[in-house]
C-alpha positions as CSV (number, residue, x, y, z in Angstrom):
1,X,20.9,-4.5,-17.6
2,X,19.3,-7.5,-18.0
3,X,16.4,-9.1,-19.8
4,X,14.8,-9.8,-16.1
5,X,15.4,-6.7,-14.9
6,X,13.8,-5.0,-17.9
7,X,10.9,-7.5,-17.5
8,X,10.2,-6.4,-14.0
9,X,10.4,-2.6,-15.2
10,X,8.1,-3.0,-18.1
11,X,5.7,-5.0,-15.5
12,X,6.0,-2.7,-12.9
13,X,5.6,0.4,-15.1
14,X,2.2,-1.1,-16.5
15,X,1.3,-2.1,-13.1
16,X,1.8,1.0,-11.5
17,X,0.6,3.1,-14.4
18,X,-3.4,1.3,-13.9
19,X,-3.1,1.2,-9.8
20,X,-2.0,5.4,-10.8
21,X,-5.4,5.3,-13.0
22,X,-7.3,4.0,-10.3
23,X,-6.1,6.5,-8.0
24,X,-6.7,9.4,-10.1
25,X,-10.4,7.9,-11.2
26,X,-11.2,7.4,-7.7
27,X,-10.1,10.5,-6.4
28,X,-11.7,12.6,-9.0
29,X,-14.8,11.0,-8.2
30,X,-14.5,11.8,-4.5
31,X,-13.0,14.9,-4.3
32,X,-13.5,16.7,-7.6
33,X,-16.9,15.8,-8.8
34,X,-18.6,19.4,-8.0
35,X,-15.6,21.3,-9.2
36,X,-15.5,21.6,-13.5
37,X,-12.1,20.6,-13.5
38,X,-11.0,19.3,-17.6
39,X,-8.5,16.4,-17.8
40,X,-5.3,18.1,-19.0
41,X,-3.2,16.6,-21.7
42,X,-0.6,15.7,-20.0
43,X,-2.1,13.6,-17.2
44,X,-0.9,10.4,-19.0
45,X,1.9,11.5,-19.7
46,X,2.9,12.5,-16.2
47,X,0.8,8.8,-14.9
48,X,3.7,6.6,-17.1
49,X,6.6,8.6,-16.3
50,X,6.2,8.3,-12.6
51,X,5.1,4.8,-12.9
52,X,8.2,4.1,-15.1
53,X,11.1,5.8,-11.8
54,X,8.7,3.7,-9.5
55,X,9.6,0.9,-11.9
56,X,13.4,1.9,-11.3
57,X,13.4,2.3,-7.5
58,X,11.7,-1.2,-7.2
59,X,14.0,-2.9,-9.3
60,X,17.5,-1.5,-7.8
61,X,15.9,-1.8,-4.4
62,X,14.1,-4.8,-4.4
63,X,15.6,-7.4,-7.3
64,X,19.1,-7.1,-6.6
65,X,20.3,-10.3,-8.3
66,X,24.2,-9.9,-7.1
67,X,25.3,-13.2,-5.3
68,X,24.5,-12.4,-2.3
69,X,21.5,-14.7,-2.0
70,X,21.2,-15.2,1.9
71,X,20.1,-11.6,2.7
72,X,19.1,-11.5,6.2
73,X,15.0,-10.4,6.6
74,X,16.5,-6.9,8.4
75,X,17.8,-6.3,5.5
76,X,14.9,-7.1,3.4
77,X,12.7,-5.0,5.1
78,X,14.8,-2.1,5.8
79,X,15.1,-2.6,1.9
80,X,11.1,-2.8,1.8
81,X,10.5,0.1,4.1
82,X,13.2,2.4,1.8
83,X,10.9,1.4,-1.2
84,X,7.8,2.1,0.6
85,X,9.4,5.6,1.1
86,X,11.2,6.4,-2.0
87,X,8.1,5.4,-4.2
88,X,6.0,7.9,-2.4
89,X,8.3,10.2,-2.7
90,X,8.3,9.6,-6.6
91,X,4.3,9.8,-6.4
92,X,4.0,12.6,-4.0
93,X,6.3,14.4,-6.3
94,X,4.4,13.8,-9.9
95,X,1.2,14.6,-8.3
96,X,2.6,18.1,-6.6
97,X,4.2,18.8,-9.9
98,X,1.4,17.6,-12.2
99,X,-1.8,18.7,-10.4
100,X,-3.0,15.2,-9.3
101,X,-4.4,16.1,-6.1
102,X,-5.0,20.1,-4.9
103,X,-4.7,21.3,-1.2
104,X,-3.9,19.5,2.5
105,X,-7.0,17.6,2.1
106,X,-5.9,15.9,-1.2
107,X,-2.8,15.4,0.1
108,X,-3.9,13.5,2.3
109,X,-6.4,11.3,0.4
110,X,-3.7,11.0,-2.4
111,X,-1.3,9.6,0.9
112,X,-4.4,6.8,2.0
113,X,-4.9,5.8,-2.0
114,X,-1.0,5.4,-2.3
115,X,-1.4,2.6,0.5
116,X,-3.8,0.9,-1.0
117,X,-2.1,1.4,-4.5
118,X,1.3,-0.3,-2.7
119,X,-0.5,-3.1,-1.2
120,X,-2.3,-3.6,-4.7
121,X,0.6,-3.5,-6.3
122,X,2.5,-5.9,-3.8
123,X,-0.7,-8.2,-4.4
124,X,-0.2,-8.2,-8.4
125,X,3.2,-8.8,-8.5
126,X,3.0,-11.8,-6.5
127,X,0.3,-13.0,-8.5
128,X,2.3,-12.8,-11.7
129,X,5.0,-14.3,-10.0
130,X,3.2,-17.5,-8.9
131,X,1.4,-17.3,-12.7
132,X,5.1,-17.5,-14.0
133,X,6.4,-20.1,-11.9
134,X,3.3,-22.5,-12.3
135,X,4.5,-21.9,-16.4
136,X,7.6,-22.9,-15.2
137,X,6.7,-25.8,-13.4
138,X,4.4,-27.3,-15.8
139,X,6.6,-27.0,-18.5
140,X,9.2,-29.1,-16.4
141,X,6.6,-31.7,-15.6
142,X,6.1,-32.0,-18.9
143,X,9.8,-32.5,-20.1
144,X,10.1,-34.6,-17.2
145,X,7.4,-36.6,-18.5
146,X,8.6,-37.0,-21.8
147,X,12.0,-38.5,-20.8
């Protein structure tokens, strides 16, 4: 594997993990503040393990860097939309199997919070993207303008 690819999954993992935070945060707040519900020990646990196979399904779905380059958008999105689907899946999953959300009614908030949490996380990747290639691009301007 390489070192780009394990970039994007260490990103992505601490990515997810605080948008997964978030979602926990916010949904306690809405939906089990009346109930005396502790925060078991293995929350965390169960936040960066999910986070880290979303981390896997985004980078062998979405930075495939074989060299076929001139994917056609179809592709990409049919791509995108298989993401979309397999990371809530993933989610979905961990918060069945860890207790993250209890009944029809937080299934269904977790389900509106994971759309936010994709587009959030959509959001932060581009911004470290642009971040990383305005690095890039100033560092070439500057070798450029030492030559």
């Amino acid at each position: 594997m390489s070192m780009y690819k394990l970039k994007v999954i260490f990103e992505q993992t601490m990515m997810v993990s605080f948008m997964v935070l978030c979602y926990v945060s916010v949904y306690g707040l809405f939906a089990l503040r009346g109930e005396d519900l502790g925060f078991d020990w293995y929350i965390p646990g169960s936040i960066v393990l999910a986070s880290f196979f979303c981390s896997l399904v985004t980078v062998f779905l979405l930075y495939d860097t074989g060299e076929d380059k001139d994917d056609s958008p179809v592709k990409y999105y049919v791509r995108l939309i298989a993401h979309f689907i397999l990371v809530y899946a993933v989610i979905m999953g961990f918060g069945y199997l860890f207790y993250w959300y209890r009944g029809t009614i937080g299934f269904i908030l977790t389900s509106v919070i994971y759309v936010v949490i994709y587009a959030g996380s959509w959001i932060g990747t581009e911004l470290f993207f642009r971040h990383d290639e305005k690095l890039i691009s100033d560092a070439l301007d500057k070798i450029r303008d030492e030559e």
